[in-house]
N, C-alpha and C positions, 0 to 999 in steps of 0.2 A: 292330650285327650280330655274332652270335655267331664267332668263329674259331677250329672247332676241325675244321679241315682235316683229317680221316683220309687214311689209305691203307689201298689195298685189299690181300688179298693176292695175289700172283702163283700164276698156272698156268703149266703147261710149255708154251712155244711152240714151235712147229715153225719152221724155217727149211729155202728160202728164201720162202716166204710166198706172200701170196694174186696176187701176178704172173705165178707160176709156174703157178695152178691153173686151168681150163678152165672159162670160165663160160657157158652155156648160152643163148643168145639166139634161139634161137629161136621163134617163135608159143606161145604159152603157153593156158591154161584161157581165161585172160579172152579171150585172140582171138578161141576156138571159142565162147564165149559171145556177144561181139557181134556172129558172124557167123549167129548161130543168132538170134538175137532173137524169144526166144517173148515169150508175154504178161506172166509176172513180170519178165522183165529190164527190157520195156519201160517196164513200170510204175514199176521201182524204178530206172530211168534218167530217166524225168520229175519221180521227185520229189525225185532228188538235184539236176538241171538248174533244178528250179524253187524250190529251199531257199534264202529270202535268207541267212541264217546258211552256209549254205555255200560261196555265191558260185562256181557254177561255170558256166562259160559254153562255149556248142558249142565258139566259136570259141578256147577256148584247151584243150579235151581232147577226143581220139576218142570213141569207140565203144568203143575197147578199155581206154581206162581204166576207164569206167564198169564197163564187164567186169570187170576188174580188182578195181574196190570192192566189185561185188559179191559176186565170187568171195570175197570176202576175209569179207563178210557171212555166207555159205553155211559159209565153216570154221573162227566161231563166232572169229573177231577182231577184229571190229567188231558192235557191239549196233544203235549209232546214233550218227548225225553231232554236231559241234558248231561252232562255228566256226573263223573262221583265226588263226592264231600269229603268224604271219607269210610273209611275201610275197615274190621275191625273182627274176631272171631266169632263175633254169631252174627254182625248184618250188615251189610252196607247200605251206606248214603248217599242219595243221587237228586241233584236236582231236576224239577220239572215246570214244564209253563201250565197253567191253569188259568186261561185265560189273558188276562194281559197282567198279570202278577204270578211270578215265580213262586212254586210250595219243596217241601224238602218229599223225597221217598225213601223212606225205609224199610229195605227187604232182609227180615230173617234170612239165614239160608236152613231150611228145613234140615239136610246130612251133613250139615256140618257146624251146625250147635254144639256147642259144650256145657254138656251137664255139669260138669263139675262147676265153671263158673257160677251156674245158675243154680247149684243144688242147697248153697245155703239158705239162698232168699224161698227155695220152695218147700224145703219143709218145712211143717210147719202150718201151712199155707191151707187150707182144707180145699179149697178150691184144684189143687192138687193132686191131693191124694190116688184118686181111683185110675189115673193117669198118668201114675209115675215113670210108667216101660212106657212109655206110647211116647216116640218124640216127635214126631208131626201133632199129636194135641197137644202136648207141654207148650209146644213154639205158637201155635197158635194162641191157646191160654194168653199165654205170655205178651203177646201183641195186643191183645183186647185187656189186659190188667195195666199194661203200659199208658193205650188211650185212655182208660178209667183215671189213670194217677194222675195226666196230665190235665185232665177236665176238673178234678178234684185239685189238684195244687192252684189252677188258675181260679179258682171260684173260694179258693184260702188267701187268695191277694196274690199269690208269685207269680211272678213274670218266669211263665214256660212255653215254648213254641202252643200255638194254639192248635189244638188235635184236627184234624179236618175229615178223614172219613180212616176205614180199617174195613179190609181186606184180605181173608187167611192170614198169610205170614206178612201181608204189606199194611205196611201204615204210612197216610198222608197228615203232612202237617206242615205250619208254619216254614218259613225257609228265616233264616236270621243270616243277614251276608247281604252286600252288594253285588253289581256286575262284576266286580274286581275279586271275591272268591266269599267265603263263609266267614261270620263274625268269629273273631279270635277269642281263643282262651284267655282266662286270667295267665297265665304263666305266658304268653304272649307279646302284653303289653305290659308299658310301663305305664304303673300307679300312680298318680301326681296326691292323692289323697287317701292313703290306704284305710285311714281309721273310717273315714265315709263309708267306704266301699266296706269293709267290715260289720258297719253298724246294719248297712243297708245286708247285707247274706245273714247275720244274726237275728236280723227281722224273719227273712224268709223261713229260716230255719225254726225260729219259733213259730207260723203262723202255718208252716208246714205238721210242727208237732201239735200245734194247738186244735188243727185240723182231723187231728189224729194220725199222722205220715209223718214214717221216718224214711229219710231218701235214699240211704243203708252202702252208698257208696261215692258219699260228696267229697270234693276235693277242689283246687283250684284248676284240675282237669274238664271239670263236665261244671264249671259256671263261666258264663260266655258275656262278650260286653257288646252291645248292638245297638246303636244310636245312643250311645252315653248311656245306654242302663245294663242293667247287669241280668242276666238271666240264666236258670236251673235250665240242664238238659240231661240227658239218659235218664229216666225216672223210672223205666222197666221194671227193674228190681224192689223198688221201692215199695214199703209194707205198711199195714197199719199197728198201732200199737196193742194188738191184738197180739201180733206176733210172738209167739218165742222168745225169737233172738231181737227182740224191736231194743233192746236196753245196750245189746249189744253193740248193735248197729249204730244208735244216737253217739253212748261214749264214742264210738269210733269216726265218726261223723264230726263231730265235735274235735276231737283232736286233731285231724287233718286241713279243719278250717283254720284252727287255733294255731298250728305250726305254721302252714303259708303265711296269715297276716303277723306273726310273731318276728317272721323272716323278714317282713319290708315294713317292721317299726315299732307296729301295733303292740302295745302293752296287756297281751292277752296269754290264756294258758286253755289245755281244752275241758281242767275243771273248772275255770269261772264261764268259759262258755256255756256246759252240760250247767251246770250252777244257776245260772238267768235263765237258758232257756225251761226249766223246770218250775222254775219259782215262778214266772208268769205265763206259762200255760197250760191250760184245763180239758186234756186233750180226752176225759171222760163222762165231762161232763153236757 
């Protein structure tokens, strides 16, 4: 495997970030769409329900998802379905064509979120708050804080799928992967250069905190390597240092990068990580 890790360059970030910003949960197109159900919706809701390649079942999406996809259909960001990415307790991942280059889809599933996974990154969160029983707004929230993170991590320099549109519970973005299937995890491949590949997530990591974002659940799971560069994904969760538990989150962040690369060589611990990445970033200023 090639290792020739770039960076990106940095835009000016605003602080103090998307915590602070007002995101809009309420009833969206797709709602008025599944609540309208003419003949096209209904048509292009059976044959998205009945797509083995796309594997969607009544009983794990509404009416307004489907609204959703297809709203998303109507404004020319999705062409057609393809199958799943992967799988996982509150969304799955399906690729799509969008014209003659593949984007990835990610569907919440509205009943069957788990608050508990999601309840430490949201308290706290004021964006939140008045919302906390309502879990069709929380997952919505949560899809439009997701596209904020990743707009805000890529405009801090890191290489994250690039956001593309958001839709109730659906979010379009970047597809990272060949025709032969999705770009591999770290834990996938073999490292031929681990300290590189280190130096290069230690960067993200600071320019992430210096941006003022903690990613609050990094690991060699969710950093992926796609055309010889390395890149952040699930950023969902992800908070600013605004947060609470943002101290929480970095030590722990920090320790779990620190243990993978420590495992294939790398002369790291996750206090000298937490240790650099504080000493050189000014993530309040």
């Amino acid at each position: 495997m090639e290792q020739e890790y770039g960076l990106l360059d940095t835009d000016e970030v605003e602080t103090p970030g998307d915590e602070w910003e007002e995101i809009d949960y309420t009833d969206t197109d797709a709602d008025r769409i599944a609540r309208k159900r003419d003949r096209e919706f209904s048509q292009f809701r059976e044959r998205i329900k009945d797509a083995d390649q796309f594997k969607v079942e009544a009983s794990v999406f509404d009416d307004a998802t489907y609204g959703a996809l297809y709203k998303l259909v109507q404004d020319g960001h999705i062409d057609a379905f393809g199958g799943p990415i992967s799988t996982g307790k509150e969304a799955n991942v399906y690729t799509a064509l969008s014209g003659d280059h593949e984007v990835a889809v990610k569907v919440y599933r509205i009943n069957a979120s788990d608050f508990r996974e999601m309840g430490e990154y949201l308290q706290g969160d004021p964006r939140f708050e008045e919302i906390a029983g309502n879990k069709k707004a929380v997952v919505m929230a949560w899809v439009r804080k997701e596209f904020a993170n990743l707009k805000r991590a890529r405009a801090a320099g890191v290489r994250v799928p690039e956001p593309i549109a958001v839709e109730r519970n659906v979010l379009v973005m970047e597809y990272l992967g060949t025709e032969t299937g999705r770009a591999k995890r770290l834990t996938e491949v073999h490292i031929e250069n681990p300290r590189t590949a280190f130096e290069v997530v230690r960067e993200y990591m600071y320019r992430l905190y210096d941006a003022g974002i903690v990613h609050g659940d990094l690991s060699e799971y969710n950093i992926i390597v796609h055309e010889s560069q390395l890149y952040i994904i699930d950023v969902g969760q992800a908070v600013t240092v605004h947060h609470p538990n943002s101290d929480d989150f970095l030590e722990r962040d920090c320790e779990n990068v620190a243990n993978f690369f420590a495992r294939q060589g790398v002369d790291v611990d996750g206090d000298q990580l937490l240790a650099y990445i504080r000493e050189h970033a000014n993530p309040t200023e």
